[in-house]
C-alpha positions in Angstrom: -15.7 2.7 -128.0 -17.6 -0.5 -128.7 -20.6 -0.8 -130.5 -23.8 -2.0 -128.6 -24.7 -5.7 -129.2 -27.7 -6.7 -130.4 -28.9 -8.0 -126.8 -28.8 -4.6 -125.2 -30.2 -2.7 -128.1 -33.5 -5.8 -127.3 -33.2 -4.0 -123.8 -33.7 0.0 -124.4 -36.4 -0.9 -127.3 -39.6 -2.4 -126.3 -41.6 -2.0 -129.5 -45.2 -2.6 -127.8 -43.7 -0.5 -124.3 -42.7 2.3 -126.5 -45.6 2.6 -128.7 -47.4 3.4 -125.8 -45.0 5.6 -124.3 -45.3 7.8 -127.6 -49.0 8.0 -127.9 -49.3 8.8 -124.3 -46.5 11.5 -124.5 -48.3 13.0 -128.0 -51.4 13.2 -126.2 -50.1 14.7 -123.2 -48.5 17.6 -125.8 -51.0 18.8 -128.1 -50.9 22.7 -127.3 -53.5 25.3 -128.0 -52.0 28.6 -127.5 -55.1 31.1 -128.4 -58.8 30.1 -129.7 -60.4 33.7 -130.0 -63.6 32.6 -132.0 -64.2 29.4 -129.6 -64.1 27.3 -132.2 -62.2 24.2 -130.8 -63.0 21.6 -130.2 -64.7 20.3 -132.9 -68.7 18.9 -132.6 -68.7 15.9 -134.5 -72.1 16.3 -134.5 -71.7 19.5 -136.3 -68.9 18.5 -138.3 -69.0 15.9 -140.9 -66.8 17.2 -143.8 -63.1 19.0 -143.5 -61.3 20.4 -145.9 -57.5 20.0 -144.8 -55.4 22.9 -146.4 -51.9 21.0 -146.1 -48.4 23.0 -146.8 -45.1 20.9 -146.4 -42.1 23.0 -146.6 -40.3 20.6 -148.7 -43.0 20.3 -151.1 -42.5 22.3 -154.2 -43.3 23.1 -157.6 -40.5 23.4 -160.6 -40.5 25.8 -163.0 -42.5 23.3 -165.4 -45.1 22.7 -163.2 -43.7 19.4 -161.8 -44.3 18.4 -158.1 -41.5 17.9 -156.1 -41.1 16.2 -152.5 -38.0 16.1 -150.5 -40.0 14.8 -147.1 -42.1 11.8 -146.5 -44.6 13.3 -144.2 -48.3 13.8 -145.1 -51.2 13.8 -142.9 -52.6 10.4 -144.1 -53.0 10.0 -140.2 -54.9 12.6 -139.3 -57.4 12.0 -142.5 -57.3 8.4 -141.6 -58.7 9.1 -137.7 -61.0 11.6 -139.1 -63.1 9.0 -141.5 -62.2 6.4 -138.4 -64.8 8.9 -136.5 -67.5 9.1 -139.7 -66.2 12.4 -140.9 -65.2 13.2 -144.3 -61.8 14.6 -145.2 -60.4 15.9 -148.5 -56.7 17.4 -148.4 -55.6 20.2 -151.1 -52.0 20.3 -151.5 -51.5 23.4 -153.7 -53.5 26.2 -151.4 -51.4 28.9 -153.4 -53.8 28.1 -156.2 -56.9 29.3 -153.9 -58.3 25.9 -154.3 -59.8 26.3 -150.6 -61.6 29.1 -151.1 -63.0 27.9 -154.2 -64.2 24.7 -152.1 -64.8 25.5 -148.7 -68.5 25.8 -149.4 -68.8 22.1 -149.2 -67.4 22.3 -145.7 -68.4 22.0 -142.0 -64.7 22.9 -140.9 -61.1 24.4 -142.4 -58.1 23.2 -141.2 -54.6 24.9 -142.3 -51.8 22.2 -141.8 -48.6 23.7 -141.6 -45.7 20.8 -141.7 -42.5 23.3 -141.2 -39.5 22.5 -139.4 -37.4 25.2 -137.0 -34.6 27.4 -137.3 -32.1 23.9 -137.7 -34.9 23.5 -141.2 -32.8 24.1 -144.4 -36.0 26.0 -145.5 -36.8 27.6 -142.4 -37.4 30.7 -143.9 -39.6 30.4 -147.3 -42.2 28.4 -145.9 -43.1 31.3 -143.7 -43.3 33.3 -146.7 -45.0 30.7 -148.0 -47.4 30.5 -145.5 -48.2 34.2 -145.5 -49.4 34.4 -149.2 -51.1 31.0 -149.3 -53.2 31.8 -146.2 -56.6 32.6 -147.8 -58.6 35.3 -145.1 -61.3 35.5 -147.2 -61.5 32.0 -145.3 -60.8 32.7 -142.4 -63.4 35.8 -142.1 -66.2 33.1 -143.2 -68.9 31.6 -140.6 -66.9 28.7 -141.0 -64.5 27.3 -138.4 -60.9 27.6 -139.1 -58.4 25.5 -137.4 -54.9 26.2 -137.9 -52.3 23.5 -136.8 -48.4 23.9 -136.7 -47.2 20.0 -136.9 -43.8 21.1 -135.9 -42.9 24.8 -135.5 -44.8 26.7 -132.9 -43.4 29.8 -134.8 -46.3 29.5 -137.2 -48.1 32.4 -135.1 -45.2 34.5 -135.5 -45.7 34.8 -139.0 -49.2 34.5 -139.1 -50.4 37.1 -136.1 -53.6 37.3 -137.0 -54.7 34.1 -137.2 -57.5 32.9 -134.6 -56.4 30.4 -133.5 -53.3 27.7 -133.4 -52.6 24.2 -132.4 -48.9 22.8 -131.5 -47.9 19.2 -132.1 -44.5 19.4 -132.0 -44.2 16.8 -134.7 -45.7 15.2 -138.1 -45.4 11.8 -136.9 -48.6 9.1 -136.3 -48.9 9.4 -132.5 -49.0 13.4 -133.0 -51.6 13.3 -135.8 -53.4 10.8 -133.9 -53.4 12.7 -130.6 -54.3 15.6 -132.6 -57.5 13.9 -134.1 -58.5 13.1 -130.2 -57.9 17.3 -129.4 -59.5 18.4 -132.4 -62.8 17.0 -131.7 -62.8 16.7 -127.9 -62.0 13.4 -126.9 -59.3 14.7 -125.0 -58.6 18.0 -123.8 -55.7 20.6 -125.1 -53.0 19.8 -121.9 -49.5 20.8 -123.2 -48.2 24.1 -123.0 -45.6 26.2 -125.3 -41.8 25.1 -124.3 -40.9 28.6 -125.6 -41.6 32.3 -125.5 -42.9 33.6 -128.5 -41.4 36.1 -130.0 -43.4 39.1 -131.1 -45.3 39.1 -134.1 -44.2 40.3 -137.6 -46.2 42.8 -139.5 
């Protein structure tokens, strides 16, 4: 076995090919699987200010009320392309603590980001739980739209069967929150489709 060189490492990697490659490949993935109340996409027109409900599975709380994070990923993206686009966006990082429901009256829109990894996640299982009791449906039975959005997982709706809606990504990185800014509101339209059979829904 011998090591590639630096020269043909320069040849696989494009950095300004590939950049392109990705954002057309995220775009060209976003799924919507089900949107019951017709609520996507978003009018921008409509919609000025979102509340973004974001659970990581590797964030946590200690037992003395410390914050812990094992993962780098946030959705600065996402918030970024929203205010890009003139509209507001606040994230709440501890939904357990109801904080959504407390402020979603200052809201045109909801959205639930889920950031949970698949059955290969060393906490593939909690965050599901997690999900279940952080998911507020005095929310989600308001007049407001309520967007929920698996970064990763598509299992989300597994766990979550009554939800109203749900948006793949496939992944947490920029070109798939970016892409997912551009679906949200209706620049481009929802084109990928599920790689896998659901299974069928718990509860």
């Amino acid at each position: 076995y011998a090591p590639p060189t630096e020269d043909a490492a320069a040849g696989v990697y494009e950095p300004g090919l590939h950049a392109a490659e990705s954002v057309e490949a995220a775009e060209r993935s976003i799924t919507l699987t089900h949107d019951l109340c017709g609520d996507l996409p978003l009018s921008p027109a409509r919609c000025k200010k979102v509340l973004i409900n974001y659970l990581n599975e590797e964030v946590f709380w200690d037992g003395t009320g410390r914050r812990g994070v094992s993962d780098t990923s946030d959705p600065k993206t996402l918030t970024e392309e929203l205010r890009r686009r003139g509209i507001a966006a606040d994230v709440v990082e501890d939904p357990g603590e109801g904080d959504t429901g407390k402020r979603m009256g200052g809201y045109d829109a909801i959205l639930y980001l889920f950031d949970t990894g698949g059955a290969a996640s060393r906490c593939s299982i909690m965050p599901c739980r997690q999900a279940l009791r952080d998911v507020d449906w005095k929310v989600i039975n308001s007049e407001k739209p309520v967007i929920f959005v698996a970064l990763r997982s598509p299992y989300l709706r597994y766990y979550l069967p009554g939800i109203p809606n749900l948006v793949c990504t496939y992944s947490n990185l920029a070109p798939a929150q970016r892409a997912l800014a551009r679906c949200l509101l209706g620049e481009i339209p929802f084109t990928g489709r599920l790689p896998v059979t659901l299974p069928k829904a718990i509860g």
